[in-house]
C-alpha positions in Angstrom: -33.5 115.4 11.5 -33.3 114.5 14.9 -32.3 117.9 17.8 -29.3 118.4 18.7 -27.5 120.8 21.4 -25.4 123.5 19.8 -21.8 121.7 19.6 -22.7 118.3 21.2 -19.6 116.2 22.5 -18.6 113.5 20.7 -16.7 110.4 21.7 -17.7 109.7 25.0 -20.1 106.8 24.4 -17.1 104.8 24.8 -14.9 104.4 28.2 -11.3 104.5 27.2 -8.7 102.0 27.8 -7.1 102.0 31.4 -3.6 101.4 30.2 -2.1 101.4 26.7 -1.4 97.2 25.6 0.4 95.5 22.7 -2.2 94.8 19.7 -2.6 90.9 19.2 -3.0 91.4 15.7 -0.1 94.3 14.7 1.9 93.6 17.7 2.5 97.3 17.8 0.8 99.2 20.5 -2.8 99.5 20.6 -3.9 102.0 18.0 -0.6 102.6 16.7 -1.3 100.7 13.6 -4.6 102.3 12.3 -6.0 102.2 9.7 -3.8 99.5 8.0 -4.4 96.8 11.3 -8.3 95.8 12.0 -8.0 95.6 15.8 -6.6 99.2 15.5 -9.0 100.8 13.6 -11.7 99.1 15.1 -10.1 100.3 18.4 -10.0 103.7 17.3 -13.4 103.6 15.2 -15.4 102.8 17.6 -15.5 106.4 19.5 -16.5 107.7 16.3 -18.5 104.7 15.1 -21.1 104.7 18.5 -21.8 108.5 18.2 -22.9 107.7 14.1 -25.1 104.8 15.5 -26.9 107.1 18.0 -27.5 109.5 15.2 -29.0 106.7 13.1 -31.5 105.2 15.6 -32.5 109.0 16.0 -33.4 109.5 12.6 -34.8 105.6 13.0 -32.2 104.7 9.6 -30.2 101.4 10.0 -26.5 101.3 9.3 -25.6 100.1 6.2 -29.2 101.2 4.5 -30.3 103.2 2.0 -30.8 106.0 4.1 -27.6 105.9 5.5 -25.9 107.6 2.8 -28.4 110.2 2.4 -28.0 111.1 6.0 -24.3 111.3 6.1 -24.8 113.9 3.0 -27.1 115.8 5.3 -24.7 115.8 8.2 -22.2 117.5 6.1 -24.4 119.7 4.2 -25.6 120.8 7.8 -24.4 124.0 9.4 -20.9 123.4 11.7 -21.8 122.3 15.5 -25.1 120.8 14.9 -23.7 117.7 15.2 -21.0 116.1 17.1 -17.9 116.1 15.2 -17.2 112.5 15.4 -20.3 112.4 13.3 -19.1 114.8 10.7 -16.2 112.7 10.6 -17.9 109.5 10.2 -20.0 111.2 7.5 -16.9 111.5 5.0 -15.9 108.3 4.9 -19.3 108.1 3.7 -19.9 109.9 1.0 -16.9 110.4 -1.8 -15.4 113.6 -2.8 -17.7 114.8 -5.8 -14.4 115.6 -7.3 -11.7 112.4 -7.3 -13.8 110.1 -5.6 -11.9 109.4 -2.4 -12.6 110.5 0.9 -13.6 114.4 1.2 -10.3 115.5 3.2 -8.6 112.8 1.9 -7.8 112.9 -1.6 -4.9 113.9 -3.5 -3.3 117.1 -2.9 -4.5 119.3 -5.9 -8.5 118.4 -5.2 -10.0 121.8 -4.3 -13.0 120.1 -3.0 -11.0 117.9 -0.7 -8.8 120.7 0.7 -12.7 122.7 1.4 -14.1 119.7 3.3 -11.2 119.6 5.2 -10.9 123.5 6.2 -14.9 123.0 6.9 -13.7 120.2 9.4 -11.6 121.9 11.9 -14.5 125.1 11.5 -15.8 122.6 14.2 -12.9 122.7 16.6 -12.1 126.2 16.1 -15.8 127.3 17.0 -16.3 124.3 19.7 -12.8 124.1 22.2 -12.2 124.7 24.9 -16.3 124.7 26.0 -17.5 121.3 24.6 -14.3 119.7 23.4 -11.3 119.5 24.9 -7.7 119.6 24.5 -7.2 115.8 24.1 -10.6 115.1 21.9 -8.9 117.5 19.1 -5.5 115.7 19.4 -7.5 112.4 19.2 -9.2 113.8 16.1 -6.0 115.5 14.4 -4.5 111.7 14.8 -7.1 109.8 13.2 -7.4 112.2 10.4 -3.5 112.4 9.8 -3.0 109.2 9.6 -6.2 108.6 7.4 -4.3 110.5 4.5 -0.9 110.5 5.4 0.4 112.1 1.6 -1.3 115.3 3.1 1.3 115.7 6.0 4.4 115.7 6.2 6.1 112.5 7.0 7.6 113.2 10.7 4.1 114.5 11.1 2.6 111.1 10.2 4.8 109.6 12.4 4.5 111.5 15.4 1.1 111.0 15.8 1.1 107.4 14.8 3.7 107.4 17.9 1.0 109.0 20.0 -2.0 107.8 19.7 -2.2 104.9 21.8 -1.6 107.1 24.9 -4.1 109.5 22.8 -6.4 106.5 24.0 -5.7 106.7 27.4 -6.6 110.1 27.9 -2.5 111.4 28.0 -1.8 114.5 26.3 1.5 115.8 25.3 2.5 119.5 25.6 3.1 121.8 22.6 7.1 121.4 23.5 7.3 117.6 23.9 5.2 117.2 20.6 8.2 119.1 18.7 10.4 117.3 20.2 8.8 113.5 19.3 9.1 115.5 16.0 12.5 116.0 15.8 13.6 112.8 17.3 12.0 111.4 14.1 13.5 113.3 11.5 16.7 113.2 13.2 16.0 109.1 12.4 14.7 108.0 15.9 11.7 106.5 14.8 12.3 102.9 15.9 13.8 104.3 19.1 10.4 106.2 19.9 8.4 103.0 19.1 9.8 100.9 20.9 8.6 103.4 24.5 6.2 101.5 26.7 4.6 104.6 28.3 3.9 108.4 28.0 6.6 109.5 30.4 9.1 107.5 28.6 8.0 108.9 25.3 7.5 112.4 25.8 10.5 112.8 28.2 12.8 112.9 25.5 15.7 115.9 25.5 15.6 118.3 23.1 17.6 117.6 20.2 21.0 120.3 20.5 19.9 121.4 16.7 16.7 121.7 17.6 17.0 123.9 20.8 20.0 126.1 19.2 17.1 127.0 16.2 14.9 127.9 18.9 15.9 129.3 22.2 16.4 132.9 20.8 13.1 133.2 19.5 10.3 131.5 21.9 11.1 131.5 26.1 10.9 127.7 27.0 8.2 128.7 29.2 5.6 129.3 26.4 7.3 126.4 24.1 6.0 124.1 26.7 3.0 124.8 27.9 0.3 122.7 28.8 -1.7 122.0 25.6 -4.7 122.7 27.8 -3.9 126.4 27.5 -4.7 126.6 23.6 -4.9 124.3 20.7 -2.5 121.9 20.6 -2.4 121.4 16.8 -5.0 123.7 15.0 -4.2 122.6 11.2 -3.3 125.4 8.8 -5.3 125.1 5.6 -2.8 124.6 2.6 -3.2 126.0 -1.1 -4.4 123.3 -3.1 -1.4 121.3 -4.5 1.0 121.9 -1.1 0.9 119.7 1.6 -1.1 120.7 5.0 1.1 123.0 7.6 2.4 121.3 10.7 0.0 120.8 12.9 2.0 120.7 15.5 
């Protein structure tokens, strides 16, 4: 296989949107409704998509070939940073889980071998940020691969990253506090509320739920609650037991 540098960047092939725009197929906001709307995946896809097609012409293998498959089993069987980590992603949808057949990471919540691949994923970011990916590349790749198995999260989870990652596009990136707080604006049943938010400011300048912030100011100074997600990582995904959903990641 082709060189790489230790830990090579990944999604940056691609210049981001300028602004965040309604989808003309969803009507939701660009990206909001991937994987389900074309446009939005194909909006999200192609970060990922462009660093997989450098790594094929590299190893001179077209997409969709034979070799294809054989490669993307490589990628994954390869040691963590030798490739960029949109590539690793790109492999698993690639090549099914050798034990329920759906997408390693992705399958139900009982599969050892899913909950495995999905631990080896964030071995990535853990190793990588903050020297060769930053704060908002991990948010972008939390987002993607939430809402690519939803069941694994839990709902307001889901949601608050479907709410985000249009501006996750854009190159915005929430803080730690304003996060939780999207959070609990959904469970307290804001959902629609939060959608229907034209821009980052607007979204993430929500006030802290009075339930929330009574649970919380005697046990984190609001200082540290809302840092700058630049500081540390944003959402670093606990690895569950096998059969129990996938810890907060936010």
């Amino acid at each position: 296989m082709a060189d790489h540098q230790p830990f090579p960047p990944g999604a940056r092939r691609v210049a981001r949107p300028a602004a965040v725009s309604p989808c003309p197929s969803c009507g939701d906001l660009a990206g909001r409704g991937y994987p389900g709307c074309r446009f939005c995946a194909e909006l999200v896809d192609q970060y990922w998509l462009f660093d997989w097609q450098e790594l094929l012409a590299a190893e001179q293998l077209a997409e969709g070939g034979a070799g294809e498959r054989e490669l993307a089993e490589l990628v994954l069987a390869d040691e963590v940073g030798r490739h960029p980590w949109t590539c690793t992603d790109w492999a698993m949808t690639l090549v099914p889980c050798s034990e329920c057949g759906a997408e390693p990471g992705a399958g139900p919540l009982d599969c050892v071998r899913c909950a495995a691949a999905e631990e080896l994923r964030w071995s990535w970011d853990h190793a990588a940020y903050p020297d060769t990916m930053t704060a908002g590349e991990h948010a972008l790749r939390v987002a993607r691969a939430v809402l690519r198995a939803p069941h694994r999260r839990r709902p307001a989870v889901v949601r608050a990253w479907r709410l985000l990652l249009p501006f996750l596009l854009v190159g915005e990136l929430p803080t730690v506090g304003q996060v939780q707080r999207i959070r609990a604006h959904v469970l307290a049943g804001g959902y629609a509320d939060l959608a229907a938010c034209t821009s980052h400011v607007e979204l993430t300048g929500l006030p802290e739920l009075p339930w929330r912030r009574s649970a919380r100011v005697e046990h984190q100074p609001k200082a540290q609650r809302d840092q700058d997600a630049a500081g540390h990582a944003l959402q670093r995904p606990a690895h569950p037991r096998p059969g129990q959903p996938a810890a907060d990641p936010v």
